[in-house]
C-alpha positions in Angstrom: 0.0 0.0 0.0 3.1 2.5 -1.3 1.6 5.2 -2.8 3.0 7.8 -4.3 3.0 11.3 -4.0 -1.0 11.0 -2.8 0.2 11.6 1.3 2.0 14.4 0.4 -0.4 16.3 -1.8 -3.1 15.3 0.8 -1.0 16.8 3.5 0.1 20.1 1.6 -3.9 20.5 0.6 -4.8 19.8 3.5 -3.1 22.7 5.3 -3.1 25.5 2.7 -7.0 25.0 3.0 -6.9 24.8 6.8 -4.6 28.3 7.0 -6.7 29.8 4.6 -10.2 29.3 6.0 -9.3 30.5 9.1 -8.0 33.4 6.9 -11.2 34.1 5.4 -13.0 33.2 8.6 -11.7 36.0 10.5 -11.5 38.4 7.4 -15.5 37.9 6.2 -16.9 36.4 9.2 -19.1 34.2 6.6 -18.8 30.4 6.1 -19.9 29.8 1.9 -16.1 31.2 1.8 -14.5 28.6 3.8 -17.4 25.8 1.9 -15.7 27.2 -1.4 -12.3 26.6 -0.3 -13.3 23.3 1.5 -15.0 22.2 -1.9 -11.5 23.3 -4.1 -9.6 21.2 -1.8 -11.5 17.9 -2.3 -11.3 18.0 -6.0 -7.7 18.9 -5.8 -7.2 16.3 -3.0 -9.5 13.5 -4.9 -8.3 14.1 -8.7 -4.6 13.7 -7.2 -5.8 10.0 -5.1 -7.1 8.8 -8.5 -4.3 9.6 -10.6 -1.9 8.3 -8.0 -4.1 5.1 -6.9 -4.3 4.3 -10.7 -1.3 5.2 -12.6 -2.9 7.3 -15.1 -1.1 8.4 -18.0 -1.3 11.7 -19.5 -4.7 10.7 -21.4 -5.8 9.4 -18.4 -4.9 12.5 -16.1 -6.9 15.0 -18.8 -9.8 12.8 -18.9 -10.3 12.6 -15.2 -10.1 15.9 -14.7 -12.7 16.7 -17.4 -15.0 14.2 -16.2 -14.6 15.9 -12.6 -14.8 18.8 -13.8 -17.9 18.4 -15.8 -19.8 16.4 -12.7 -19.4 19.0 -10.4 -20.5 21.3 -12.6 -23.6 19.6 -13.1 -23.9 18.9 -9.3 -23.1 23.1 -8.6 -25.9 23.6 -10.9 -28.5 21.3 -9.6 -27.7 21.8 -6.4 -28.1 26.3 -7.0 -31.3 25.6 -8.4 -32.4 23.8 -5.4 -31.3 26.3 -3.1 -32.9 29.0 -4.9 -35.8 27.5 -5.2 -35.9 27.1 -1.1 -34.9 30.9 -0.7 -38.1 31.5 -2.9 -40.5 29.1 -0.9 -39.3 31.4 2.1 
């Protein structure tokens, strides 16, 4: 179970996020910031596990991340028409 460089991009993510949303925290004093920064970190943090965990080549590498890329597009859509829609029930 010797992977790569997954642990240390995991780590480095991990941190840089962590700094950064107490950062914003204390700057804005409003949380979609830090859920924006939390959500930037996963993708970064789960595109990197895949390409590590599976060896990808540079084909491979471009077509994960489109396919990522594209899925939570479609999820940041769906999921802003569902909170608008709640806003407008209000």
């Amino acid at each position: 179970m010797a992977y790569g460089f997954y642990p240390f991009v995991g780590w480095m993510i991990f941190w840089i996020a962590f700094v950064l949303g107490i950062i914003l925290f204390i700057k804005t004093r409003k949380m979609y910031n830090i859920f924006y920064l939390i959500s930037i970190a996963l993708y970064i943090f789960t595109v990197s596990f895949m390409i590590d965990v599976f060896s990808f080549a540079k084909f491979g590498i471009l077509t994960t991340l489109i396919v990522s890329a594209i899925a939570f597009m479609l999820l940041g859509y769906y999921l802003s028409r569902i909170f608008s829609d709640d806003k407008k029930r209000r």
